[in-house]
FIRO-185436 format. One record per residue (C-alpha): residue in one letter; chain; x negated, y negated, z. Coordinates in Angstrom, 3 decimals. Example, Ala and Ser with C-alpha at 12.3 -4.5 7.8 and 13.67 -1.06 7.14 Angstrom:
! residues 2
+---+---+----------+----------+----------+
: r : c :        x :        y :        z :
+---+---+----------+----------+----------+
: A : A :  -12.300 :    4.500 :    7.800 :
: S : A :  -13.670 :    1.060 :    7.140 :
+---+---+----------+----------+----------+
END
This chain:
! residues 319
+---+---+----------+----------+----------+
: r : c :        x :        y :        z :
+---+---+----------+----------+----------+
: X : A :   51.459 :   47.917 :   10.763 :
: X : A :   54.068 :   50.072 :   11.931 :
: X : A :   54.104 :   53.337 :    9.850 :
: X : A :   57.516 :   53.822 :    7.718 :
: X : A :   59.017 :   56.912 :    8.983 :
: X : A :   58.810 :   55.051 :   12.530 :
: X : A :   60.424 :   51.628 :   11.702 :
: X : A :   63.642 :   50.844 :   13.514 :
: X : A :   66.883 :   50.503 :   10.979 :
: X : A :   69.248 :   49.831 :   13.797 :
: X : A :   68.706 :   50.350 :   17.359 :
: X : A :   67.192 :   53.401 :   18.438 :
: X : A :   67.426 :   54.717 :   15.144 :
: X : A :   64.552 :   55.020 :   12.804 :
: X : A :   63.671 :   56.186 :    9.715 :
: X : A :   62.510 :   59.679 :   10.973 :
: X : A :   65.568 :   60.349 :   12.821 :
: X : A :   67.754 :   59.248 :   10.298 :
: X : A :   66.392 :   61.704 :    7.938 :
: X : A :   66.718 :   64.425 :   10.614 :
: X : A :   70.412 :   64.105 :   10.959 :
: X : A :   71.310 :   63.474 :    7.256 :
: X : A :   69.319 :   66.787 :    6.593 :
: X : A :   71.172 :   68.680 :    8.794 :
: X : A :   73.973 :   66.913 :    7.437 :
: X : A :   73.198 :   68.315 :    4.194 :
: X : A :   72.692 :   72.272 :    5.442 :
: X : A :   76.051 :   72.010 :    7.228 :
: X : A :   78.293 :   70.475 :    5.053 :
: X : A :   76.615 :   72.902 :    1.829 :
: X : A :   76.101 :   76.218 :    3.983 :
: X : A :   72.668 :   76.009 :    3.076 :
: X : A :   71.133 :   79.250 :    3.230 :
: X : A :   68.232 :   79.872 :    5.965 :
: X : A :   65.201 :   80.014 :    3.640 :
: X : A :   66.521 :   76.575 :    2.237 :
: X : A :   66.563 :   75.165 :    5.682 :
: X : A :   63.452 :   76.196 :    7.062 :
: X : A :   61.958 :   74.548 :    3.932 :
: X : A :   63.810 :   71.445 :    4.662 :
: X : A :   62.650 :   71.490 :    8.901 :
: X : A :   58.786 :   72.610 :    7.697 :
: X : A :   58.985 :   69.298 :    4.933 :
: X : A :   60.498 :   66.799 :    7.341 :
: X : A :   57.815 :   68.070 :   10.023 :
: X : A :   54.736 :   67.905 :    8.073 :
: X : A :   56.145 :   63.897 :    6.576 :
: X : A :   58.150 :   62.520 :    9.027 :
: X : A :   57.605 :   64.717 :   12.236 :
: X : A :   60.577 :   65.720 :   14.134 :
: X : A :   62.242 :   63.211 :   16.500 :
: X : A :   63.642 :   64.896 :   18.879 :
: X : A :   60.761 :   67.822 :   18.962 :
: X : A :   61.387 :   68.372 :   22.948 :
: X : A :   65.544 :   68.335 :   22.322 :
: X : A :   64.882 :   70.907 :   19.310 :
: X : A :   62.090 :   73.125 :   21.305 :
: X : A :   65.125 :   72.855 :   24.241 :
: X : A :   67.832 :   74.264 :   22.490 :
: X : A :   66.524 :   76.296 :   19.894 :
: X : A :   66.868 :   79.622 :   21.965 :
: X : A :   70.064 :   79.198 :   23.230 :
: X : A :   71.250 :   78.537 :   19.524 :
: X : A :   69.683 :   81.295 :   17.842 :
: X : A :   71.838 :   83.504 :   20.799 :
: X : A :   74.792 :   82.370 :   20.091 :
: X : A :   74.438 :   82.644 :   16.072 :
: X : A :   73.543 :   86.114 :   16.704 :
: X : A :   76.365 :   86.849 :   18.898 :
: X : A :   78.224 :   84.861 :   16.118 :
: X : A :   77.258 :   87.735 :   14.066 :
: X : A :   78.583 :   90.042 :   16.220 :
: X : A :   81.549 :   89.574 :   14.915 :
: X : A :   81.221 :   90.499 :   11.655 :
: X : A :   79.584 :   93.591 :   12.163 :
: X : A :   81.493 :   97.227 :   12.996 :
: X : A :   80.398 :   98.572 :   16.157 :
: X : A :   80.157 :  102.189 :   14.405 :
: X : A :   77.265 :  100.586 :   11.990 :
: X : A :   75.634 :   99.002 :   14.629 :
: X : A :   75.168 :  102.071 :   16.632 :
: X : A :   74.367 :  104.159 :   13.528 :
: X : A :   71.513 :  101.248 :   12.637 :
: X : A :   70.501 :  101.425 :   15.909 :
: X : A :   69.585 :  105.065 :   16.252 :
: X : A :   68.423 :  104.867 :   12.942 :
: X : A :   65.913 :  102.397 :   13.557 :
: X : A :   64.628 :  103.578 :   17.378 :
: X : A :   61.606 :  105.874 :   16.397 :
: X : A :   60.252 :  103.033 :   13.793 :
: X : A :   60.463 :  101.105 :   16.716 :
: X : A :   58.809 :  103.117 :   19.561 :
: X : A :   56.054 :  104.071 :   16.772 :
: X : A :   55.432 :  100.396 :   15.686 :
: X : A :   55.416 :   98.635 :   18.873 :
: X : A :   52.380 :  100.392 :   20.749 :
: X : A :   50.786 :  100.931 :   17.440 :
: X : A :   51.002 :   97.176 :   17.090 :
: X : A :   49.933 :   96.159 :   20.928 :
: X : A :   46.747 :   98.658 :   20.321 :
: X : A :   45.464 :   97.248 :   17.127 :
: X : A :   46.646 :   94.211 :   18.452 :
: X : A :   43.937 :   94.219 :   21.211 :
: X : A :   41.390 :   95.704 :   18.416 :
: X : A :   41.217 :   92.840 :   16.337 :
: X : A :   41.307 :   90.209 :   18.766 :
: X : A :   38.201 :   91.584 :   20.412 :
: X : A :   36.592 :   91.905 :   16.771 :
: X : A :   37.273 :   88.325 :   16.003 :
: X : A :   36.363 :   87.489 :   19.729 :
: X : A :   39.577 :   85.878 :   20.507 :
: X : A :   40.584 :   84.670 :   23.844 :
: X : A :   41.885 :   87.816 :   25.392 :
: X : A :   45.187 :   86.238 :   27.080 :
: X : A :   45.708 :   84.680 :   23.286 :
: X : A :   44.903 :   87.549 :   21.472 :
: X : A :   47.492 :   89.727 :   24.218 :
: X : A :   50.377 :   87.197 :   23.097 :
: X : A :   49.859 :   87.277 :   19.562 :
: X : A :   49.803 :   90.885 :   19.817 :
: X : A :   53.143 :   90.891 :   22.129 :
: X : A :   54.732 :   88.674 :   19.499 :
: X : A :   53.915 :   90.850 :   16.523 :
: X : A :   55.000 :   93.890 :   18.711 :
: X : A :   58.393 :   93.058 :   19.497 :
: X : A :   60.369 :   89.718 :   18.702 :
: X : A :   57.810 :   87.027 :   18.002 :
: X : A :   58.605 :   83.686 :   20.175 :
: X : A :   60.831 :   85.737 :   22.549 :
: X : A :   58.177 :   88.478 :   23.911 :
: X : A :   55.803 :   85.713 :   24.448 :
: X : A :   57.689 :   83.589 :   26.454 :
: X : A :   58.402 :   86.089 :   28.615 :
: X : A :   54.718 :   87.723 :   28.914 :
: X : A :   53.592 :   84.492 :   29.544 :
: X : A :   54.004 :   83.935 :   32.666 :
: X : A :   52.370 :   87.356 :   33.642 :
: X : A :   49.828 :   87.150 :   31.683 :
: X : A :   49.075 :   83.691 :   33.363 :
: X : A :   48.513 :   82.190 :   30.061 :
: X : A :   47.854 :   78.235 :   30.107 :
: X : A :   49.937 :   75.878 :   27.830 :
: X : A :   46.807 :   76.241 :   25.240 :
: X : A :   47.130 :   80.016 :   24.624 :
: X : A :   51.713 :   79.962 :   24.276 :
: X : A :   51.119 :   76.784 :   21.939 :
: X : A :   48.786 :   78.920 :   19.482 :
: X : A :   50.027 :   82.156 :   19.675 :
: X : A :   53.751 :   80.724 :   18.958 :
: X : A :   52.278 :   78.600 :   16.150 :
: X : A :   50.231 :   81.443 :   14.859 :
: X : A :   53.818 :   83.450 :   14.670 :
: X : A :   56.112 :   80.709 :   13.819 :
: X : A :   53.923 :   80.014 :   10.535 :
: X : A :   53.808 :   83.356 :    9.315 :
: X : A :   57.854 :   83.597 :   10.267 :
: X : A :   57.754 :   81.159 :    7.734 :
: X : A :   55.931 :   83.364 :    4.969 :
: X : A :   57.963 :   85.866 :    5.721 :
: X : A :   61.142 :   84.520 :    4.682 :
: X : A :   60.418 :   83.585 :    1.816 :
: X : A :   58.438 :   86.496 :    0.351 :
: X : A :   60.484 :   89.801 :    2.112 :
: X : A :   63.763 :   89.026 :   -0.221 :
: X : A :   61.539 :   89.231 :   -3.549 :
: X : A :   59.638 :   91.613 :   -2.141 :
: X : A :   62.320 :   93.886 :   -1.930 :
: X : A :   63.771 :   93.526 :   -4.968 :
: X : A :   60.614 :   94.188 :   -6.871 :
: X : A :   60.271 :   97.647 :   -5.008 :
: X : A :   64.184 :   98.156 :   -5.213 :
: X : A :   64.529 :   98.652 :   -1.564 :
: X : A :   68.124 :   99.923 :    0.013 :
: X : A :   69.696 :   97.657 :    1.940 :
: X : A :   69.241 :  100.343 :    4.857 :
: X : A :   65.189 :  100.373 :    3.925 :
: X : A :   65.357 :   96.633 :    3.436 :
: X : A :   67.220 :   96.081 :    7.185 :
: X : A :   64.841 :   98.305 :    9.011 :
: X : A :   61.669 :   96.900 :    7.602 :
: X : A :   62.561 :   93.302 :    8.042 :
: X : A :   63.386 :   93.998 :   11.782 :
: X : A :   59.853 :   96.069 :   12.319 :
: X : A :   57.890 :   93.640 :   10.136 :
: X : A :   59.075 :   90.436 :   10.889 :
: X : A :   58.453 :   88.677 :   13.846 :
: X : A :   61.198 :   86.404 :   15.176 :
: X : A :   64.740 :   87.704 :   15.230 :
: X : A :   65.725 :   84.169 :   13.209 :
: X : A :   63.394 :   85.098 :   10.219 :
: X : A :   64.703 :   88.641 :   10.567 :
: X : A :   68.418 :   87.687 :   10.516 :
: X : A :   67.588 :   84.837 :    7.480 :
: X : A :   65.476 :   87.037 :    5.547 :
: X : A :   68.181 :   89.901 :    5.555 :
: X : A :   71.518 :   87.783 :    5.316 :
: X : A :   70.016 :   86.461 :    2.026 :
: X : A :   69.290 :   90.660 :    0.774 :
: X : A :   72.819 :   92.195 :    1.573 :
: X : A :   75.380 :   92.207 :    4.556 :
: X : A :   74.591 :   95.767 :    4.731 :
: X : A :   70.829 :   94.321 :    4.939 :
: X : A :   71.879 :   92.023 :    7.837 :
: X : A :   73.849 :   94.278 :    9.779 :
: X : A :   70.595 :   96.790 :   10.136 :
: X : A :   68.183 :   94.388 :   10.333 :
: X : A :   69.962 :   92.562 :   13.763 :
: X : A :   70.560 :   95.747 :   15.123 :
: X : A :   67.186 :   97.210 :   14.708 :
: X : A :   65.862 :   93.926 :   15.835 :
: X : A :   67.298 :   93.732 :   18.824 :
: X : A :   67.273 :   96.968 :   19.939 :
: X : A :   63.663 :   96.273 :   19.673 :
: X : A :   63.566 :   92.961 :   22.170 :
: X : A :   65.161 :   95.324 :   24.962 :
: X : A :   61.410 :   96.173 :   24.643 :
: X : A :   60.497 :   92.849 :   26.528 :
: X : A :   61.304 :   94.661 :   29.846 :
: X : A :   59.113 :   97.180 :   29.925 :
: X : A :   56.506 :   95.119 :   28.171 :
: X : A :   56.603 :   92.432 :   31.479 :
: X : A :   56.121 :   95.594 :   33.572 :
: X : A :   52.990 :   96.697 :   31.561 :
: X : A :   51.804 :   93.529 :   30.854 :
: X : A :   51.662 :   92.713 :   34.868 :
: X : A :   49.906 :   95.697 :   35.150 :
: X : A :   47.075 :   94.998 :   32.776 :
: X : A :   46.955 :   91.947 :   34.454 :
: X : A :   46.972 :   92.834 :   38.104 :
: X : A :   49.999 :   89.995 :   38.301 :
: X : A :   52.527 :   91.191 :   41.212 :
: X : A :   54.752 :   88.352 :   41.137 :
: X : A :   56.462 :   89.173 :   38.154 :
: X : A :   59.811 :   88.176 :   36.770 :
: X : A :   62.104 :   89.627 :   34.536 :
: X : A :   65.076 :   88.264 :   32.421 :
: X : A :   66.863 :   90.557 :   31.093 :
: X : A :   68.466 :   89.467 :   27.375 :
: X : A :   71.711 :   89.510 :   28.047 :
: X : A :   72.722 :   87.901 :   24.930 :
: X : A :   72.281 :   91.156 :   23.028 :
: X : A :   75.252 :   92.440 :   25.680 :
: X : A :   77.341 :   90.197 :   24.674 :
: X : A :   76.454 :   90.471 :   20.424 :
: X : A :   77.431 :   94.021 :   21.466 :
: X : A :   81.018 :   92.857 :   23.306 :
: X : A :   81.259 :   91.117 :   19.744 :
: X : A :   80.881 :   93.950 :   17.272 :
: X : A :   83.585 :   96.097 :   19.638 :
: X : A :   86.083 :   93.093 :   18.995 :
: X : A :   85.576 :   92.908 :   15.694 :
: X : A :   86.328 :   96.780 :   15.853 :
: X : A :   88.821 :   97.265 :   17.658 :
: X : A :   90.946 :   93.924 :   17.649 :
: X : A :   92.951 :   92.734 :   14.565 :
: X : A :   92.907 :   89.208 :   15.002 :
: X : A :   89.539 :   89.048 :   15.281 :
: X : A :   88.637 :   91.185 :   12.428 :
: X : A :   90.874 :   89.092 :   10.572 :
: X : A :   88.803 :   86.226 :   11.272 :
: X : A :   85.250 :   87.565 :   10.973 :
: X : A :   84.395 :   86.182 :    7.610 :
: X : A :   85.199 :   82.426 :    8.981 :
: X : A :   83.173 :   83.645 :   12.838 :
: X : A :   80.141 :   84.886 :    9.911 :
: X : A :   79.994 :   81.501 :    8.182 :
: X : A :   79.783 :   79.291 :   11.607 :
: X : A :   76.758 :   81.931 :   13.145 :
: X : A :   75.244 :   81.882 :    9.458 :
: X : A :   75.214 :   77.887 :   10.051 :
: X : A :   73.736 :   78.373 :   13.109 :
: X : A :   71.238 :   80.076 :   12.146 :
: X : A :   70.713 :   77.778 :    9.208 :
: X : A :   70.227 :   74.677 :   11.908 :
: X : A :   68.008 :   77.086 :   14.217 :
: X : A :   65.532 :   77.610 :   11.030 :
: X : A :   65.320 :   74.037 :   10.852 :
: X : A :   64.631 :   73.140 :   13.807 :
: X : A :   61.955 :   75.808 :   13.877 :
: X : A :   60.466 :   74.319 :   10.672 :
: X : A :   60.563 :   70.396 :   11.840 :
: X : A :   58.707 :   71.997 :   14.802 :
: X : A :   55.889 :   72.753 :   12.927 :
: X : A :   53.379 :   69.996 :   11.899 :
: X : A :   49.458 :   69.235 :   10.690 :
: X : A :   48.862 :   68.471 :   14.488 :
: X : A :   50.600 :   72.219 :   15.586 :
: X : A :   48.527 :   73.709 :   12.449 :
: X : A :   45.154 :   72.472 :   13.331 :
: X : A :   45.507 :   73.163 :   17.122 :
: X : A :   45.837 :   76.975 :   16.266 :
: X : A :   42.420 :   77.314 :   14.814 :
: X : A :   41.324 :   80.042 :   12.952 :
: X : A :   40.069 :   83.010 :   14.410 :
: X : A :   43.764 :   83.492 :   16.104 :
: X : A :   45.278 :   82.662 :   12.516 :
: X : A :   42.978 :   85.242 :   11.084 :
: X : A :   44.092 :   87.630 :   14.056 :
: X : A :   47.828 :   87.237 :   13.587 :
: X : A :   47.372 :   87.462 :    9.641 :
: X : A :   45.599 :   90.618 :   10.005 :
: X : A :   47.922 :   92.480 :   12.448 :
: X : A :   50.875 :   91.331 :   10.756 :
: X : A :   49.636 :   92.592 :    7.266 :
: X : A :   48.737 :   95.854 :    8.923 :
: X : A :   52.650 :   96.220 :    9.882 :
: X : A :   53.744 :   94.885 :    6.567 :
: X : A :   52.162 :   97.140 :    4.480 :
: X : A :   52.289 :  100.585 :    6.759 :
: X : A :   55.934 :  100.064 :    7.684 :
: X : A :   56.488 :   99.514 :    3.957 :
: X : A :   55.331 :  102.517 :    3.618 :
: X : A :   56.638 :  104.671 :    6.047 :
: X : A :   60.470 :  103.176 :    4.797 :
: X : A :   59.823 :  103.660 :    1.349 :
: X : A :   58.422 :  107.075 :    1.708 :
: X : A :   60.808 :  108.569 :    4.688 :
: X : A :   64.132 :  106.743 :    4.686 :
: X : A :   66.472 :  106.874 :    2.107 :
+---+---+----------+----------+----------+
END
């Protein structure tokens, strides 16, 4: 018997896919906030599965750029530069801290060393990102990117859901709030979601900080071919971040498109909204079992580690 999320209702079209595109429907036409689609993506993946996984796992980069550049324009060039230097020796601090301990805990819990080195990289700098880009140095196998993504995509996941309350229990500042989603967070669309939902103030640190960090990525391919003894290395630089730069000076320095920035916020907020979904369809019981759990343990373990000390080093030194 054919199963009922995969019977045909006209065509090509089943159930499954049906659901896909009425749900992203629904977070378009309500400007659905991220958290609200991620929920949505993670439900439809663990019932129906996604339908077009490989389309999603295609374009979900190149979407999350151009929401971020999208959010470019709503941001003053002045605060981005001020959130920037602000945010620079949290960064340097967090990110070899993070690699170190990283590599400590993966050896405790006896974790493949390539795996443990990408789950590190991940937590280190900008989650999905870093490893795609270490990957290939490190020579990891399809095995290793598959579980150290999952490992991070699932605990994106937490993280968006639990940072906002989080916050607001300990009265963060939007300035404390930005800066410790950015550091603490893994993926620069669970940093941008998590602060967008806190305060634009919130959102404009946060994407700084973040990215600022994932400049990070080239010197990490240097090191990591290094460690590796890998000579025939590769590196792409992210120019997207030039150009969410190019954005924040036209929103500066040119009327019309200052005058426009709160429409240019709502269609990068969608995008973002759509790129959280398709992160959360992405992620099934099949993706969740293949992890297994000494990695899951290693990930949770590192990541709580920069949770809780970053918390504390915002709380305690910024104001």
């Amino acid at each position: 018997m054919q199963p009922f999320f995969h019977k045909t209702i006209y065509g090509k079209l089943t159930v499954s896919k049906l659901l896909f595109l009425i749900l992203m429907a629904v977070i378009i036409v309500f400007n659905l906030a991220p958290h609200w689609a991620l929920l949505l993506g993670l439900i439809l993946g663990m019932t129906a599965g996604n339908p077009y996984l490989n389309l999603t796992r295609k374009y979900t980069k190149y979407l999350l750029q151009v929401s971020v550049v999208g959010l470019g324009f709503a941001m003053d060039i002045n605060k981005v530069l001020e959130a920037g230097s602000t945010g620079i020796l949290y960064t340097m601090g967090t990110i070899v801290i993070t690699l170190i301990l990283g590599t400590l805990i993966g050896k405790a819990l006896l974790v493949n060393k390539t795996t443990s080195y990408l789950i590190s990289t991940g937590t280190a700098i900008c989650g999905g990102s870093a490893i795609a880009a270490v990957s290939p140095v490190v020579k990891a196998n399809d095995q290793q990117i598959s579980v150290s993504i999952g490992t991070v995509f699932i605990l994106n996941a937490v993280a968006l859901f639990i940072f906002p309350p989080i916050g607001h229990y300990l009265d963060l500042s939007q300035k404390q709030f930005g800066i410790w989603c950015a550091i603490a967070i893994h993926d620069t669309s669970s940093v941008v979601g998590a602060a967008s939902s806190y305060g634009h103030e919130a959102l404009i640190i946060a994407t700084t900080v973040k990215l600022a960090r994932a400049l990070w990525i080239v010197p990490l391919v240097l090191v990591s071919s290094f460690l590796f003894k890998n000579e025939n290395r590769k590196i792409h630089f992210p120019l997207f971040i030039l150009f969410f730069i190019l954005a924040s000076i036209m929103k500066t320095y040119i009327p019309a498109v200052a005058e426009n920035s709160d429409k240019l916020l709502i269609i990068a907020k969608a995008g973002l909204s759509i790129t959280l979904f398709f992160i959360g369809a992405g992620i099934n019981k099949k993706s969740i079992q293949e992890i297994g759990a000494k990695p899951l343990i290693q990930g949770v373990l590192l990541w709580m580690i920069v949770l809780i000390t970053s918390l504390w080093a915002i709380k305690t030194f910024v104001v």
